[in-house]
N, C-alpha and C positions, 0 to 999 in steps of 0.2 A: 453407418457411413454409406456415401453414395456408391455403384457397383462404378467401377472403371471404364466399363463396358456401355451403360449408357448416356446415348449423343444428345439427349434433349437439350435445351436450356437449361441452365441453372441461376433462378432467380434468387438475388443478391440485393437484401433490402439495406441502404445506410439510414439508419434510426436514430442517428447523431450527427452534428454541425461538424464539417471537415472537409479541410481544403482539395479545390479543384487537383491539383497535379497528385493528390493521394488518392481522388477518386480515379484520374485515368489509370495508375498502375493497379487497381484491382479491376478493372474491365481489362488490362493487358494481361492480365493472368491465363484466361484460355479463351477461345474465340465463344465455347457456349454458356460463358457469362454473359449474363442479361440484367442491369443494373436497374432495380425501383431506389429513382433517389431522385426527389424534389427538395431543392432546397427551401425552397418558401415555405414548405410546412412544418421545418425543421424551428427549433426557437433561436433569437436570434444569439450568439454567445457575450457573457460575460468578460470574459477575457479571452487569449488564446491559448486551442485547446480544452476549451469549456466544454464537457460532455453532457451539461444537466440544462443547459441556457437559463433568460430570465425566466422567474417565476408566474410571475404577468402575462406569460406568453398565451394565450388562444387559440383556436384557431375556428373559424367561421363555418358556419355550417356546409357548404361546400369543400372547405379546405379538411375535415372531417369528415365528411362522405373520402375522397380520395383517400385521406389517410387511412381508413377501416378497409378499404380495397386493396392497398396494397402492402398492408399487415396481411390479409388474406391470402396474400398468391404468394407470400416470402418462403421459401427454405431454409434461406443461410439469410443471416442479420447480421448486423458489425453495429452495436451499441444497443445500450438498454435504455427505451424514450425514458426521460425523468432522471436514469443512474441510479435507480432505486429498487427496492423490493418487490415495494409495490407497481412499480414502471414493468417488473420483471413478471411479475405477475400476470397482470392483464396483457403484456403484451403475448404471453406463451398460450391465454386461455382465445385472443382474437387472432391466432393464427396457425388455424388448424393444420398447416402445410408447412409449420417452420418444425426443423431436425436437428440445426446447428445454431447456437448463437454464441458469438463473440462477445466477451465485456470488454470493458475499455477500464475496468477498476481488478488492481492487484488482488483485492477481498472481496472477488465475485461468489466464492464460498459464501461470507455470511451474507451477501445479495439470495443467496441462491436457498437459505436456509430459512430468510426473512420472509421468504415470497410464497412460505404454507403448501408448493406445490402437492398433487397426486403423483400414487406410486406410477401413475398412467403417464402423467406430463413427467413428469423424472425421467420413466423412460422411452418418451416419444424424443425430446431437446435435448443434447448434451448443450453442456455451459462449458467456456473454456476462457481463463480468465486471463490478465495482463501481468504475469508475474514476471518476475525479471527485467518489465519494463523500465520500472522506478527504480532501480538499482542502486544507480549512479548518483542521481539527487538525493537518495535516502542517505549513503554510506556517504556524500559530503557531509549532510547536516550534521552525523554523528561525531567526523572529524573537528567541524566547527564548536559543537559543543564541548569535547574535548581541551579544543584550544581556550575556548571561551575563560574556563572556571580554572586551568593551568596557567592561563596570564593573567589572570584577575581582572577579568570583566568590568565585575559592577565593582571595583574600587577605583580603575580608570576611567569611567563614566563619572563616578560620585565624587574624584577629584577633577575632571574638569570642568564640569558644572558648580565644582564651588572655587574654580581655580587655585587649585592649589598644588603645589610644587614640589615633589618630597623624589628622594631614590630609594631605592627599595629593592631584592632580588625577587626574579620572577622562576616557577618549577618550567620544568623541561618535560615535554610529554616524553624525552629519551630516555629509558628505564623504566618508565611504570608500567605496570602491568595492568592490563585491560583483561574483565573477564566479558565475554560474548555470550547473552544468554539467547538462545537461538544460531542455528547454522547453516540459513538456508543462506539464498545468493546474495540478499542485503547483508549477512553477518558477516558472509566469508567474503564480500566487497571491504567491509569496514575492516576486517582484519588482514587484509591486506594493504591497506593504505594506515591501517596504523602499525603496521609494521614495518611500511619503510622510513615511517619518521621515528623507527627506533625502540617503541614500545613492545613490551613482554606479552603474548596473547595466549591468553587461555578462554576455552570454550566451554558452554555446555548444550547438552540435545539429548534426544531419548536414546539413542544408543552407543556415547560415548566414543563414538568413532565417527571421520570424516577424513576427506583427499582434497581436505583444503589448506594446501602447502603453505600457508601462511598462519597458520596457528601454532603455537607449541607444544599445548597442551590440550586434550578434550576428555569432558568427564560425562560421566551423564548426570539427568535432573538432580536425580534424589541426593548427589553430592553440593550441590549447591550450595547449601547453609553453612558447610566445613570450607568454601572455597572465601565468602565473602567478604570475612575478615581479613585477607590476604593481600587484595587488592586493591588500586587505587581508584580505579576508576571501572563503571558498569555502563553496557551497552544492550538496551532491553532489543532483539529484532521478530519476537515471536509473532507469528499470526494468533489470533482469537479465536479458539476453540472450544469443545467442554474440557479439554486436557489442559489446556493452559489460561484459561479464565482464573486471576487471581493467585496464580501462582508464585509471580515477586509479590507475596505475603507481609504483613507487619513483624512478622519474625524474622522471615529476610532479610527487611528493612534494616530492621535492628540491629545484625549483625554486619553490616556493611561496613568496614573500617571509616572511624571519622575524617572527614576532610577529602572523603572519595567524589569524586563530579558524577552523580548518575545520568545517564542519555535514554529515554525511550523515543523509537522508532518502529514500533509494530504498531500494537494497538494498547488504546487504555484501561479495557478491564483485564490484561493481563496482569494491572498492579496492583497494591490496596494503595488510591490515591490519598486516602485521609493518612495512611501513616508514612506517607511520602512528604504529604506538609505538614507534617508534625517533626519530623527530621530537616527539613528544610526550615521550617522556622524558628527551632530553636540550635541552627549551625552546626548541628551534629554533621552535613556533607556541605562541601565547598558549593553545591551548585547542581542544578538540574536543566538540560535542556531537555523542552519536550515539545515533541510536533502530535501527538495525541492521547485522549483523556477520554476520563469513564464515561463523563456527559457529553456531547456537540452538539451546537454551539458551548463550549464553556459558560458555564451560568454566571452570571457577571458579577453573581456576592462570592463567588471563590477568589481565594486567599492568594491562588496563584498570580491573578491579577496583579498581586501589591508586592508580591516577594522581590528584592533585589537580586538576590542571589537566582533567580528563574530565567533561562532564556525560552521565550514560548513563541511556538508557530501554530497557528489554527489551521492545524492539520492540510496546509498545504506544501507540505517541504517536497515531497511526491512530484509536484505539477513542475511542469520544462516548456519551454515553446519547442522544444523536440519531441514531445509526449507522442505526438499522432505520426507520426515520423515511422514512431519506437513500434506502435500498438499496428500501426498499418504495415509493415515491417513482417511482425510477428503474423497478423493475417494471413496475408499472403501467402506464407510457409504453410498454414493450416488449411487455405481453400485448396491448395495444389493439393495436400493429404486427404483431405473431404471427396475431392474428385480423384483420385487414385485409391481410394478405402482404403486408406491407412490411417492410425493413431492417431487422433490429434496430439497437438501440444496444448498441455496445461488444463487439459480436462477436468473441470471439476468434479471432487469426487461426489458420488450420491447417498447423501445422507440414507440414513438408515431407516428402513420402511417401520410406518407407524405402527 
């Protein structure tokens, strides 16, 4: 971290598309901020909040001279060009004067794991990623899929498409008991908002305990396969790790009481997705929403595609028009810390030397 004590400049590169009135409040941070930020060589965005822009994007051989200049002279960054690994990569190896960079993605970890660094650039850059940002979007979608497959979804879509008119009772997510596999701030958002609509929360995590006043129960991992039968509904919020790669297993699966609505909201190779549609296609669970999968893009002969019972988001349930709001927000907090050497927030940890 920078000493406190020195008054130079602190050159502040934005390496991602983001609006004017976010860029004055980080020049308002301290007077010896000194902003490299061209918009025009930035790509142009997709939507808002687009941190990756179009793909198509160029940039001409003068707009590429400046751009390698002022990768050159950055210390602190706020976004990774591209959003990528590989973005992550070359931009840490063309900027021998960068210390601090900022992600704009929750899962700067496996950005930061993909990107092959040295033990040298490991520990010249810290990464500090956007966690807790997505919070709120993520712990909706889990509520929505919740509600989805408790009021019967794809029956009231497939009777009004064939108009047809019947009554019928619908379940109440009031009483069911939700187990949380995962208990960071997505899980303990989700159990809290499904516990004011009345549902039973039980968790799991590697240490069986948490001070998130809205669960009732917490177990840790290795109890899991004795919990699953239990319940009626599952909420996957784990990041992707080696610990939790694969870990809601086909055993798991298996034992997930029938007519349970599963939800994933972390990542997809924490599941075995093949025996997730193989429970889903033959109605062993009411329904699945899911905003991420073992492939992306989703390969387009997957089965999930066709399932009625699947609510599926391509892995954008995350994105808000308040995202840069959230992420510039959180900045902030860390460039004040950077210049007073202190801790950042959400520092990525550093994988473990080759």
């Amino acid at each position: 971290m920078r000493s406190p004590t020195v008054a130079d400049p602190l050159l502040v590169m934005i390496a991602t598309p983001l609006e004017a009135d976010l860029v004055d409040s980080i020049v308002a941070v301290d007077e010896r901020v000194t902003l490299l930020y061209v918009p025009e060589l930035l790509p142009p965005t997709r939507y808002p909040c687009d941190h990756r822009g179009v793909e198509t994007f160029r940039r001409d051989a003068e707009g590429t001279r400046r751009w390698a200049e002022l990768m050159a002279r950055a210390e602190v960054m706020f976004g990774i060009p591209g959003d990528s690994a590989e973005g992550l990569a070359d931009t840490v190896r063309a900027s021998p004067q960068l210390r601090w960079l900022q992600a704009t993605a929750a899962g700067a970890g496996e950005q930061v794991r993909g990107a092959d660094l040295t033990d040298a650039e490991l520990a010249r850059v810290a990464v500090t990623s956007a966690s807790g940002v997505h919070t709120g979007p993520l712990a909706e979608f889990c509520i929505l899929g919740l509600l989805a497959f408790s009021k019967n979804l794809p029956r009231l879509l497939a009777d009004k498409q064939a108009r047809h008119w019947d009554h019928y009772p619908m379940r109440e997510l009031k009483g069911q008991t939700l187990l949380i596999i995962g208990l960071g701030k997505i899980g303990s958002e989700v159990a809290r908002l499904a516990g004011a609509l009345g549902m039973r929360v039980m968790a799991v995590n590697r240490t069986g305990s948490s001070g998130c006043s809205a669960v009732d129960e917490v177990h840790t991992m290795d109890e899991l396969g004795s919990l699953l039968p239990a319940v009626d509904a599952v909420v996957v919020a784990l990041p992707l790790s080696d610990e939790t790669r694969g870990i809601v297993d086909a055993q798991a699966i298996a034992a997930i009481r029938p007519g349970a609505t599963f939800v994933n909201a972390g990542r997809g190779g924490v599941v075995d997705e093949t025996a997730l549609i193989e429970a889903l296609q033959q109605g062993r669970l009411a329904g699945a929403a899911l905003d991420v999968f073992a492939v992306e893009p989703l390969p387009e002969d997957s089965p999930l595609w066709e399932l009625p019972n699947v609510l599926l988001s391509p892995h954008t349930t995350a994105l808000s028009i308040h995202e840069n709001e959230r992420i510039v927000e959180l900045f902030v907090d860390n460039l004040r810390r950077y210049m007073s050497g202190d801790e950042l927030r959400n520092r990525v940890p550093t994988p473990r030397p080759r």
